[in-house]
C-alpha positions as CSV (number, residue, x, y, z in Angstrom):
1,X,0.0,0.0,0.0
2,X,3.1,2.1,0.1
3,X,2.6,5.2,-1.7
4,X,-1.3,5.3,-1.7
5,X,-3.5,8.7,-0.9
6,X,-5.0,8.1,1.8
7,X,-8.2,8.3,0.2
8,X,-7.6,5.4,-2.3
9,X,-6.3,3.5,1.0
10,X,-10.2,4.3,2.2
11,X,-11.8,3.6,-0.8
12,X,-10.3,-0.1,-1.1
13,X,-11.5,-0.9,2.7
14,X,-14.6,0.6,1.5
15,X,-14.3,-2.0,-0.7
16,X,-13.2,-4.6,1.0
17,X,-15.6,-4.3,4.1
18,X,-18.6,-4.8,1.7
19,X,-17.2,-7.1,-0.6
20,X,-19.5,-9.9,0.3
21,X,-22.3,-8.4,-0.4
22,X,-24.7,-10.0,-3.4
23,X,-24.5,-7.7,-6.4
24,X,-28.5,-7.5,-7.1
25,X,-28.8,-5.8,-10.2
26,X,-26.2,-6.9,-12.5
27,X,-26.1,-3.9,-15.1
28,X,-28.7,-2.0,-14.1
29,X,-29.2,2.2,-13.4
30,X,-30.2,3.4,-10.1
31,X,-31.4,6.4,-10.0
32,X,-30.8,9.0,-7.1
33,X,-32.1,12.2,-6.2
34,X,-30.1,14.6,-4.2
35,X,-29.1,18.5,-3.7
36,X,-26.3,17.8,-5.7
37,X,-23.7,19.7,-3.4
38,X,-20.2,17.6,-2.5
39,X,-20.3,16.1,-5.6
40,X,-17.0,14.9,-5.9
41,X,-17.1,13.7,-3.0
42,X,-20.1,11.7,-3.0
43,X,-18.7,10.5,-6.0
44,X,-15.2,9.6,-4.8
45,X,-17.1,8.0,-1.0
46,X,-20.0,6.3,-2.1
47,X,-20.5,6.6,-6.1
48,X,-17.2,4.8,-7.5
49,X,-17.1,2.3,-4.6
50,X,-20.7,1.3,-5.1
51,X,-20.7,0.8,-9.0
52,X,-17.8,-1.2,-8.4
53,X,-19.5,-3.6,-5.7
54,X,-23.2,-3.5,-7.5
55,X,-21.8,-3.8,-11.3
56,X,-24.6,-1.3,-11.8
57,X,-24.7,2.5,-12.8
58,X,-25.4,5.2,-11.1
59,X,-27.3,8.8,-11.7
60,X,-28.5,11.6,-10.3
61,X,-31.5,14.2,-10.3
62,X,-30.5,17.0,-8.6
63,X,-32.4,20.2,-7.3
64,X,-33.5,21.7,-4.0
65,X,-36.1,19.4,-1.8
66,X,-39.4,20.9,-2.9
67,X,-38.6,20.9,-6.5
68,X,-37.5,16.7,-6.4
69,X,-40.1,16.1,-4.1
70,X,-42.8,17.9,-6.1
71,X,-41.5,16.1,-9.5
72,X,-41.5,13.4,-7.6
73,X,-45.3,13.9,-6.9
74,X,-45.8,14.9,-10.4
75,X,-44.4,11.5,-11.7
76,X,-46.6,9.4,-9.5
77,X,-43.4,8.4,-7.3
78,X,-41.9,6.9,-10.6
79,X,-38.4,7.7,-12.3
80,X,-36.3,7.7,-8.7
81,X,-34.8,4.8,-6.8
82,X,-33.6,6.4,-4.0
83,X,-34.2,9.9,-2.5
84,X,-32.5,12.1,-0.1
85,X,-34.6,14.4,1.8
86,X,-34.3,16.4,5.0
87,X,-37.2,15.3,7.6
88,X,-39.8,17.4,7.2
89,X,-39.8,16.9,3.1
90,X,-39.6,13.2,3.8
91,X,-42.8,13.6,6.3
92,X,-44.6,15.3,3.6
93,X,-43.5,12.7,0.9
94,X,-44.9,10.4,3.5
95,X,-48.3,12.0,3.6
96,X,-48.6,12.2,0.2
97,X,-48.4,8.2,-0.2
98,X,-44.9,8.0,-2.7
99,X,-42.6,6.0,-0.4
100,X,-42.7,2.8,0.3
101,X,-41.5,1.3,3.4
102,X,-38.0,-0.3,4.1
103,X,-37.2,-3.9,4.3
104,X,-35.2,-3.5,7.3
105,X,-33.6,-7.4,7.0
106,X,-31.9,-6.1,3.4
107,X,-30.5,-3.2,5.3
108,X,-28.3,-4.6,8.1
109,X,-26.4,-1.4,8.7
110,X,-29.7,0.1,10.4
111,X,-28.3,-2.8,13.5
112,X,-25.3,-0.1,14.2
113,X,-27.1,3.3,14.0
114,X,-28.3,5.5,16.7
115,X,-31.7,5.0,17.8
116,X,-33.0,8.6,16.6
117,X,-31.8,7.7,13.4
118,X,-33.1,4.1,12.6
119,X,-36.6,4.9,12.3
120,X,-37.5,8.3,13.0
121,X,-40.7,8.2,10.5
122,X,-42.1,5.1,10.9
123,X,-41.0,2.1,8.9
124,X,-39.8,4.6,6.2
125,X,-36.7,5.3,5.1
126,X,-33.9,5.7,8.0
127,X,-31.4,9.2,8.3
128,X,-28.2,8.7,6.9
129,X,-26.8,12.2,9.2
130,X,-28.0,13.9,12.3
131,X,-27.9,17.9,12.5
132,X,-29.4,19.8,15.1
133,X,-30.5,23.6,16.0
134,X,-29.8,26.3,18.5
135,X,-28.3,29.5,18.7
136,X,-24.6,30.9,17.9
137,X,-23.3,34.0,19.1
138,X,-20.4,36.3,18.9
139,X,-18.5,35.6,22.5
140,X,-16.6,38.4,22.0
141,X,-19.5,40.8,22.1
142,X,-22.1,39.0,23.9
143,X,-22.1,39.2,27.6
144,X,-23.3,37.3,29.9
145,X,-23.1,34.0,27.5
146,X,-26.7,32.3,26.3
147,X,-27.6,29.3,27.9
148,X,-31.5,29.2,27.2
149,X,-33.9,29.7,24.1
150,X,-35.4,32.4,26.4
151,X,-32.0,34.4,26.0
152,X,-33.1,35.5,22.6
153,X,-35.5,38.2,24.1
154,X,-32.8,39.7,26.0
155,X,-33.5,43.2,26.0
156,X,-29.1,43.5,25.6
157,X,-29.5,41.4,22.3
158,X,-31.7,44.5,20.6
159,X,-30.8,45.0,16.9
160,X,-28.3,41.8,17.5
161,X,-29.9,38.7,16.1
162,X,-30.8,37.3,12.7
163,X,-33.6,34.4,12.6
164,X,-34.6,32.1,9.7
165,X,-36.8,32.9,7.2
166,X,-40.1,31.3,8.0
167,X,-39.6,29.2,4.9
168,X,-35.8,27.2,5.2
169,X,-35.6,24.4,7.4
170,X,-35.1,26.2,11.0
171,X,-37.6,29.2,10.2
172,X,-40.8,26.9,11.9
173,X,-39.0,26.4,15.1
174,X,-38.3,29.4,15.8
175,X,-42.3,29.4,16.3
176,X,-42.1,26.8,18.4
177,X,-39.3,27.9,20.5
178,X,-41.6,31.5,20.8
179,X,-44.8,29.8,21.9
180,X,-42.3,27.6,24.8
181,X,-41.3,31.3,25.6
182,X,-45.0,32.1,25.9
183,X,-45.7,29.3,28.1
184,X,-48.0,27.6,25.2
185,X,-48.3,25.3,22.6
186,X,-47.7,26.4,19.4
187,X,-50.2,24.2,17.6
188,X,-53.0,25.2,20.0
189,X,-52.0,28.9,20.5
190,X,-50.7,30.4,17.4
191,X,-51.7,33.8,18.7
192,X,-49.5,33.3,22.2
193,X,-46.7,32.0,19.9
194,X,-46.5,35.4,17.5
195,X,-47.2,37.6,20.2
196,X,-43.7,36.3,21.1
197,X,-42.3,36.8,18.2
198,X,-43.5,40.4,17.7
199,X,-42.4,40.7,21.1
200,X,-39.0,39.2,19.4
201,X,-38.7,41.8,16.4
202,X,-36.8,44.6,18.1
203,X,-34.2,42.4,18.6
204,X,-33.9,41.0,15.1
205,X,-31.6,42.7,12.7
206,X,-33.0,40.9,9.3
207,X,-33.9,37.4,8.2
208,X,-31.7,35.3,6.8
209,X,-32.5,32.8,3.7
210,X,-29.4,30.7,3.1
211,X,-25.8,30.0,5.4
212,X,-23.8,31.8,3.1
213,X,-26.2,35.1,3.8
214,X,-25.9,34.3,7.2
215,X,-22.1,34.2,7.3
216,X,-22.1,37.1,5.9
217,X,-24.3,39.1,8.3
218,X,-21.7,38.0,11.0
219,X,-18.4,38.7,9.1
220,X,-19.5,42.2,8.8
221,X,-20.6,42.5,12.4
222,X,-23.8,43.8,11.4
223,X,-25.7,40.4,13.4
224,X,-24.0,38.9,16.5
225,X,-26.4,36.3,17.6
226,X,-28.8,33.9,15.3
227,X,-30.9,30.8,15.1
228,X,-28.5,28.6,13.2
229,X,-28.3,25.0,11.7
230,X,-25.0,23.2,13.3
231,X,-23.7,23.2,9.3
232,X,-22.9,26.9,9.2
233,X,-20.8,26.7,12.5
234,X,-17.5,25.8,10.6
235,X,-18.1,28.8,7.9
236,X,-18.8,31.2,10.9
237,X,-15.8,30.2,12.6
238,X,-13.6,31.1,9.4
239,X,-15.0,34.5,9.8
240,X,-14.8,35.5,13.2
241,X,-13.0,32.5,15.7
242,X,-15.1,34.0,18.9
243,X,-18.3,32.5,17.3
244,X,-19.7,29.4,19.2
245,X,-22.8,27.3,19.1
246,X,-24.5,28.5,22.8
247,X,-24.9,25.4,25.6
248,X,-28.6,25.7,26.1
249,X,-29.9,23.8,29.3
250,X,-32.8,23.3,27.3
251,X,-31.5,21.6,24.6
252,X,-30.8,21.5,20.9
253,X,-32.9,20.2,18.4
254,X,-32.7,18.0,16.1
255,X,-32.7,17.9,11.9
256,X,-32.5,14.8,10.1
257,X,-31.3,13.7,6.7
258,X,-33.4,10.7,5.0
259,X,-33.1,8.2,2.6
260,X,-36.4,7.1,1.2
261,X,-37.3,4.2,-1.6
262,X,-40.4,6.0,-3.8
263,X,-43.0,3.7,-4.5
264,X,-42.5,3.6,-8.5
265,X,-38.9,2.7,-8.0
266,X,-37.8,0.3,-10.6
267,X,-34.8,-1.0,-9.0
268,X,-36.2,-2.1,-5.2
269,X,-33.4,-4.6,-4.3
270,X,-30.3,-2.3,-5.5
271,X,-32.0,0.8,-3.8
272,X,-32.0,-1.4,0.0
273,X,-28.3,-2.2,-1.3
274,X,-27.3,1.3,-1.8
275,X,-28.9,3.1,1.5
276,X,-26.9,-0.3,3.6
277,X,-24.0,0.6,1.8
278,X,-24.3,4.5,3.0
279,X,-25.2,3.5,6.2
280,X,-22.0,1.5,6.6
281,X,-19.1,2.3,9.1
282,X,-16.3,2.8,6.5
283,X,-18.8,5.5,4.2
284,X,-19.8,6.7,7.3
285,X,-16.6,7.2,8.9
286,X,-15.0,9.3,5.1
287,X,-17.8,11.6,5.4
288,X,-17.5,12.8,8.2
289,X,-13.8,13.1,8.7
290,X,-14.1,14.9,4.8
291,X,-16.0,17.3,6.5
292,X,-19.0,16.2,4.6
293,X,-21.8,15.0,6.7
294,X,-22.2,13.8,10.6
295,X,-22.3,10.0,11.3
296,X,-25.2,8.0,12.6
297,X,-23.0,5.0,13.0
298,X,-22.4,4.7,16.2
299,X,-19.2,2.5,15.1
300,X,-17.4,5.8,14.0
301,X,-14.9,6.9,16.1
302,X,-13.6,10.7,15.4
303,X,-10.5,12.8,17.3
304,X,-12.1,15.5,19.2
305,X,-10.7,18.0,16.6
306,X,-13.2,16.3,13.9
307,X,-16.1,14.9,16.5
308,X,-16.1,19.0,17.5
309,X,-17.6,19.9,14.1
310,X,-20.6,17.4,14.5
311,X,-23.8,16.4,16.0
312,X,-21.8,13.3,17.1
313,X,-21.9,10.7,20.1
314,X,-24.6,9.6,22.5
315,X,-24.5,12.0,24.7
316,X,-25.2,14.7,22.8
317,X,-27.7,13.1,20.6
318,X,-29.4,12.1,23.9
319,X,-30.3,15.9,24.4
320,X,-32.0,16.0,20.9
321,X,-35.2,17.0,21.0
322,X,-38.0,15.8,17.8
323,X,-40.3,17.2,16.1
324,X,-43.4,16.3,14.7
325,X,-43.3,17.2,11.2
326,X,-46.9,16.2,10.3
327,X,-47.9,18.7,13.2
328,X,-45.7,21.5,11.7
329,X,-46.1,20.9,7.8
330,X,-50.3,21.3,8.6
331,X,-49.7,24.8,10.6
332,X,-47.2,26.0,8.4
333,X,-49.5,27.9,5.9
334,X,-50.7,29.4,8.7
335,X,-47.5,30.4,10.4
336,X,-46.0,31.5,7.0
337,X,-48.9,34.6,6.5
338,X,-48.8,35.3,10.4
339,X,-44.6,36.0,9.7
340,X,-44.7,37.8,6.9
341,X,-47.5,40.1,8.6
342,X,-44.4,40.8,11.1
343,X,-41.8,40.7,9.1
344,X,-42.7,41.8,5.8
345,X,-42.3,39.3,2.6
């Protein structure tokens, strides 16, 4: 092995480690829809590896998660194999009847994940990552530090923070986390919950659409607290080293990545031998210490310099809290027109 990259070193125990595994679909195309970001290194991890154990092909749909989810729809749950999906797309996808569940016995790797991720919808398709949500601030210029959700309406954090938009992935919770503030439900008081966030507004600087945009707003100094998705954290930290994600004693929560079979999926028996195969230590293990997503394998083992970066080990995941996407996809319509009444469009 003497003069090997490391990462063709990886690739053949990729290799190796799955080697015994029946090739289903001798010359055959799976098709897989994702976002389409990381691509070389999905292709280097999972793509190259797999075609060589499957003797199949592999391509891709790519686009954001409403527009493959509603093409999806559009095509009766035909012309995909396997989809990936962050939790509360999957949950709709769910609702809308174009998944069909897993065959958990052709997916041994689901044995070695962490409970939160084998089956966090039901008998559908497991997560193949685990992120979470809370609040990062500037430690330089925030003082005393944030330890709660209730720190956002500090009335020292005016013109300071930068929320979600109501539409990206975090934007709903931060409804939730207002109506906790309120000392209601959010489902059964909407009016408690965006009394809260009105209540909230002085202290909001802008909403922010994408990480890039939100990187941005704290580079320039112009926001030094947000609502954040764990991903970003790295990005910040580039900008200015005093961000860091806050310790909240009541907990983080969690965001899920899924990978679902549709219904009209031609190629059933290579799609279960795909999602074990990225569900397996060794892929699992490359992503994350590439930097490219957190492992749900609990037979990863990172240095603390990597594991830092991640929703990673029990512990932590422990603290998760859930969140019921069927609840939140019915009151989001709702929530959306009650926002933009606040915020503006």
């Amino acid at each position: 092995m003497k003069g090997l990259s490391l990462a063709r070193v990886a690739g053949f125990a990729i290799i190796a480690a799955t080697a015994a595994l029946p090739a289903y679909a001798q010359a055959k195309t799976l098709t897989v829809s994702w976002w389409g970001y990381n691509g070389e290194k999905m292709q280097a991890n999972i793509v190259e590896p797999f075609k060589k154990i499957c003797g199949c092909d592999v391509v891709f749909e790519t686009g954001n998660n409403a527009d493959r989810l509603n093409k999806l729809k559009l095509r009766g749950g035909k012309g995909v194999d396997v989809i990936y999906l962050t939790d509360s797309y999957s949950q709709v996808g769910i609702q809308q009847g174009l998944f069909q569940e897993i065959d958990r016995s052709k997916v041994p790797n689901l044995a070695d994940l962490y409970h939160l991720a084998k089956a966090p919808q039901g008998n559908y398709g497991p997560a193949y990552t685990i992120g979470r949500v809370g609040i990062v601030y500037d430690t330089a210029k925030v003082n005393p530090p944030i330890t709660s959700w209730n720190d956002l309406w500090r009335a020292d954090l005016k013109g300071a923070i930068s929320l979600p938009g109501i539409t990206t992935t975090a934007g709903p919770l931060t409804v939730l986390e207002a109506g906790k503030h309120a000392g209601v439900d959010s489902y059964a008081d909407a009016d408690k919950a965006f009394a809260a966030i009105e209540a909230l507004k002085p202290n909001v600087v802008k909403n922010y659409n994408t990480g890039s945009e939100l990187v941005n707003l704290i580079s320039t100094g112009e926001v030094k607290v947000a609502l954040a998705q764990d991903f970003v954290l790295t990005s910040m930290r580039a900008a200015v080293p005093t961000m860091a994600w806050a310790d909240l004693k009541d907990g983080d929560i969690a965001t899920l990545n899924t990978v679902n079979i549709p219904k009209g999926s031609e190629n059933v028996e290579l799609a279960h031998q795909f999602i074990n195969f990225v569900l397996s230590k060794d892929v699992q293990q490359m992503e994350a210490e590439q930097g490219v997503d957190a492992p749900v394998s609990t037979k990863v083992a990172l240095t603390p310099e990597k594991a830092k970066l991640w929703t990673y080990g029990p512990d932590m995941i422990a603290k998760l809290s859930r969140i019921d996407y069927q609840k939140l996809n019915e009151a989001q319509s709702d929530w959306v027109d009650r926002w933009n009444e606040i915020f503006g469009m």
